[in-house]
C-alpha positions as CSV (number, residue, x, y, z in Angstrom):
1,X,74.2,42.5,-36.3
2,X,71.6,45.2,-34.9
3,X,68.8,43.2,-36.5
4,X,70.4,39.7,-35.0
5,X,70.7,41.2,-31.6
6,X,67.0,42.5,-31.5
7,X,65.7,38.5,-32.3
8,X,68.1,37.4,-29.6
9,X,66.8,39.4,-26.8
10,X,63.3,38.8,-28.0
11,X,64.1,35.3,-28.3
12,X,65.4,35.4,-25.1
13,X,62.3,36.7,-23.4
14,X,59.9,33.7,-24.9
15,X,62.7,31.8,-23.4
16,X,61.8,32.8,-20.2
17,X,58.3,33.2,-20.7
18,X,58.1,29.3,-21.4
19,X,59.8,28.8,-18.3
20,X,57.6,30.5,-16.7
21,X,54.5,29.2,-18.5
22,X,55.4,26.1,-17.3
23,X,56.3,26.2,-13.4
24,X,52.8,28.0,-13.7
25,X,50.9,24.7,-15.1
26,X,53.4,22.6,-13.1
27,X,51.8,24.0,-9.7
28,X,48.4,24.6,-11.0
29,X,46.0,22.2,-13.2
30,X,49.1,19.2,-13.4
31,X,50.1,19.4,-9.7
32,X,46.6,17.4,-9.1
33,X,48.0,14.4,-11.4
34,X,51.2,14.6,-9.7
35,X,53.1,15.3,-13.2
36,X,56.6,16.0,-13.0
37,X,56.9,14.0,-9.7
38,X,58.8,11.0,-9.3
39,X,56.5,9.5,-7.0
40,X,53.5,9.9,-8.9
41,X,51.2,7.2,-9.7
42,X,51.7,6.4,-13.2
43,X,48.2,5.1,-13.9
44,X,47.1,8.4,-12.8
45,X,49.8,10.6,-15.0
46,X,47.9,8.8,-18.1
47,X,43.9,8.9,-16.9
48,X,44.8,12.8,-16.4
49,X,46.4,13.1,-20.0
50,X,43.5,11.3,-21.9
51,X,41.4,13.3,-19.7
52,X,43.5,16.6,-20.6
53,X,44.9,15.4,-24.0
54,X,44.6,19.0,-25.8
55,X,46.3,20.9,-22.4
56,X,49.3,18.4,-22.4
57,X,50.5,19.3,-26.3
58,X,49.9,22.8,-25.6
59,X,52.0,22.3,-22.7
60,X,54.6,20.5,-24.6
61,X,54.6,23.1,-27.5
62,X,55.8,26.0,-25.3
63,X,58.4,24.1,-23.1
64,X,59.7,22.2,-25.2
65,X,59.4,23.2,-29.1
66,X,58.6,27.2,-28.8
67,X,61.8,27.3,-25.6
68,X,64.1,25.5,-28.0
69,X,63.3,27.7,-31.5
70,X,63.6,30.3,-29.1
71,X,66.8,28.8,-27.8
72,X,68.5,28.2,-30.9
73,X,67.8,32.1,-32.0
74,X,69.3,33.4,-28.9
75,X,72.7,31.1,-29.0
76,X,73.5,32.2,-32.7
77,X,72.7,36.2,-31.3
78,X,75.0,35.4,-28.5
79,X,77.4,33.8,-30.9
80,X,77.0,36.7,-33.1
81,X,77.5,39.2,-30.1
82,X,81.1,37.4,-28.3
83,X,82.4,36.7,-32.2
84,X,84.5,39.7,-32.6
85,X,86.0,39.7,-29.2
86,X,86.8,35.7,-28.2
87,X,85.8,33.9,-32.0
88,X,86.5,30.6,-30.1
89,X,84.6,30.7,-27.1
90,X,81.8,32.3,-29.4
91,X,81.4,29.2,-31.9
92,X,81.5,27.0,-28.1
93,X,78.6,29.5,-27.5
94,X,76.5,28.7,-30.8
95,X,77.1,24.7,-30.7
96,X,76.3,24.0,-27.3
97,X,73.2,26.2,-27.3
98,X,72.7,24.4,-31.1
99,X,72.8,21.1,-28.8
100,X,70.7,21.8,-25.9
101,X,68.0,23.4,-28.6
102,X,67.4,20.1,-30.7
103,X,67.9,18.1,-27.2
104,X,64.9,20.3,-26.3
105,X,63.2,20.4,-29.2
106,X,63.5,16.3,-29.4
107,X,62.1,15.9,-26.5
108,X,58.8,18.1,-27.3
109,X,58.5,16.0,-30.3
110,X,58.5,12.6,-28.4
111,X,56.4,13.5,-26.1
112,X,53.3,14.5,-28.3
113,X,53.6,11.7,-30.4
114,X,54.0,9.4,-27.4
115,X,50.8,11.2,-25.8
116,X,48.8,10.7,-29.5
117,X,50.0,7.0,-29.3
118,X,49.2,6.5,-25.2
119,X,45.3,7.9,-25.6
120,X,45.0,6.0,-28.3
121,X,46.2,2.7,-26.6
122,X,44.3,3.6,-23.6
123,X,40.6,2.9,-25.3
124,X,41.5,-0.8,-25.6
125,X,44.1,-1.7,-22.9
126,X,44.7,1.1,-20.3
127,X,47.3,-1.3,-18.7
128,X,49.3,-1.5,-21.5
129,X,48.9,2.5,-21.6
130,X,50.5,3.1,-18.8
131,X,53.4,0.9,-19.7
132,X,54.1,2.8,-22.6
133,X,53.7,5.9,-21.2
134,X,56.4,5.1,-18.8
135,X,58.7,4.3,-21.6
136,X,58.1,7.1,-23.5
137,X,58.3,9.7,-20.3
138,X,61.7,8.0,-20.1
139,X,62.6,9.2,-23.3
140,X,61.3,12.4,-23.1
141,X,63.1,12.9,-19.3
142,X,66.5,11.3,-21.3
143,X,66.2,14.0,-23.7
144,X,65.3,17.3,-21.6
145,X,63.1,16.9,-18.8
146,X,65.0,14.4,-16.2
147,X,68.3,15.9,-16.4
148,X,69.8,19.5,-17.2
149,X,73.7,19.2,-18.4
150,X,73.0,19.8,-21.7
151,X,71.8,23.5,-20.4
152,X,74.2,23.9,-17.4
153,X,77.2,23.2,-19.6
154,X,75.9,26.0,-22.1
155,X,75.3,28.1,-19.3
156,X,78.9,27.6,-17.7
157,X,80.9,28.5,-22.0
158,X,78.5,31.4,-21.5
159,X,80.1,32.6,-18.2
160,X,83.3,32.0,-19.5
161,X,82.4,34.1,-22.8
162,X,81.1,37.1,-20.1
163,X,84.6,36.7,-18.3
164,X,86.8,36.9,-21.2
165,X,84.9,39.4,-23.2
166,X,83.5,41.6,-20.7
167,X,80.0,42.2,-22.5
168,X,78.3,42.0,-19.7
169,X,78.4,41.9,-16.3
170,X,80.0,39.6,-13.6
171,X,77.0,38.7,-11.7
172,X,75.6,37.8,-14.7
173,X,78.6,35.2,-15.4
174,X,78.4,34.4,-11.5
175,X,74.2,33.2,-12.0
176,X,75.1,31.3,-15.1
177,X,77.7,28.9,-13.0
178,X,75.1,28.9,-10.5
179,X,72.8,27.5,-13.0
180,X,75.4,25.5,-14.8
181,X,76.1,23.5,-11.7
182,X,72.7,23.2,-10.8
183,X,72.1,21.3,-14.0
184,X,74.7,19.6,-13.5
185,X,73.9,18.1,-9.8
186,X,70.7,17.4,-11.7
187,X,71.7,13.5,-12.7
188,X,72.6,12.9,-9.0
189,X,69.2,11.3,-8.0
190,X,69.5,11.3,-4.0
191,X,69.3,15.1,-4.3
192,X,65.8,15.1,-5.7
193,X,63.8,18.1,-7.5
194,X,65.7,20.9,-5.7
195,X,68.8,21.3,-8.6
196,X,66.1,21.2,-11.3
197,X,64.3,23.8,-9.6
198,X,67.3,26.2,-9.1
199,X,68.3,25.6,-12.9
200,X,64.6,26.4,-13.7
201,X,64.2,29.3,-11.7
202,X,67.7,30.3,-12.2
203,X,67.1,30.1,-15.9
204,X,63.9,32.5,-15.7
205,X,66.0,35.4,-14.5
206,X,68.6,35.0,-16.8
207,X,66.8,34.8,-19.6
208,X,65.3,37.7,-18.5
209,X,68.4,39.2,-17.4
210,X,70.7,38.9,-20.5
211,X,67.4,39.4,-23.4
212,X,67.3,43.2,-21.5
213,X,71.0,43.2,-21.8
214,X,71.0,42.5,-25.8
215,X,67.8,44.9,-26.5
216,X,69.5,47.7,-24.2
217,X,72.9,47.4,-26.2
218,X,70.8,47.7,-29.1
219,X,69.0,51.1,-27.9
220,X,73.0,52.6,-26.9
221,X,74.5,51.3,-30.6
222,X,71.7,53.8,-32.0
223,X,71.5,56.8,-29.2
């Protein structure tokens, strides 16, 4: 269990270092493109990723793939952490972070093949290169970029884990509802960017937050 809880607060810090990573290149080198905006010119999106073809994997690789590795290590630590005080709500722990981690994951995976597929469309028919792009961002937005429940619903078990075990602490729980229903007001399209950014930045510190938590437990259980 020491060893488990060590890779989960670990894990939990890549976690949040991807998040970070990527409101970084968000704001930066993509924010010129208009990536990520739903008002972006979708022509544009796809000059800027044949343009930027290796930055747009890398980018891809740590949201996407390296978060939900990451992901899935932390939600069986968490699991492993809750199981001897609430079993249920611990396994609820494990399969819904499970879930949001190959959601995550997928979408990572769809993306880089669709970018391979775009650039290479785009040296005979740019037109039809954007078309596909759009189809493929649609996929890749269906699966973990346009909408967070998969990530606020995990984030609300886990503040019901924190409430009934008492692990950790309440303000802890109360920024994982935050988060949860953030994600979840994410589908609601008239609200715009501003739920996906508090579940992002929400996200970073609890990450943060709960991978200190796990490597500090670890330092007391052997003090």
């Amino acid at each position: 269990m020491r060893r488990i809880q060590i890779w989960g607060g670990l894990a939990a810090i890549v976690c949040a270092a991807t998040y970070i990573f990527g409101f970084a290149l968000l704001t930066t080198l993509l924010a010129e493109s208009g990536y990520g905006s739903d008002a972006a010119d979708p022509a544009s999106i796809v000059t800027f990723i044949v343009e930027n073809t290796g930055l747009m994997i890398v980018w891809n690789m740590a949201i996407y793939v390296v978060n939900g590795l990451a992901l899935a290590a932390l939600a069986t630590a968490l699991a492993v952490h809750f199981r001897p005080h609430i079993h249920g709500l611990a396994q609820m722990v494990q399969t819904f972070g499970a879930l949001w981690a190959t959601l995550v994951v997928g979408a990572g995976m769809v993306a880089n093949v669709g970018i391979a597929d775009v650039v290479a469309k785009y040296q005979t028919d740019p037109t039809d290169a954007v078309r596909m792009w759009e189809m493929v961002s649609t996929i890749e937005n269906g699966l973990g970029g346009g909408n967070e429940i998969a990530g606020g619903v995990w984030a609300m078990v886990i503040a019901a884990a924190i409430l009934a075990s008492g692990l950790f602490s309440r303000a802890l729980a109360g920024l994982s509802v935050l988060i949860g229903i953030s994600g979840l007001l994410s589908v609601i399209p008239t609200l715009g960017e501003a739920p996906g950014a508090i579940f992002g930045l929400g996200y970073i510190v609890w990450f943060i937050w709960i991978g200190v938590a796990l490597l500090r437990d670890v330092e007391t259980n052997d003090s």
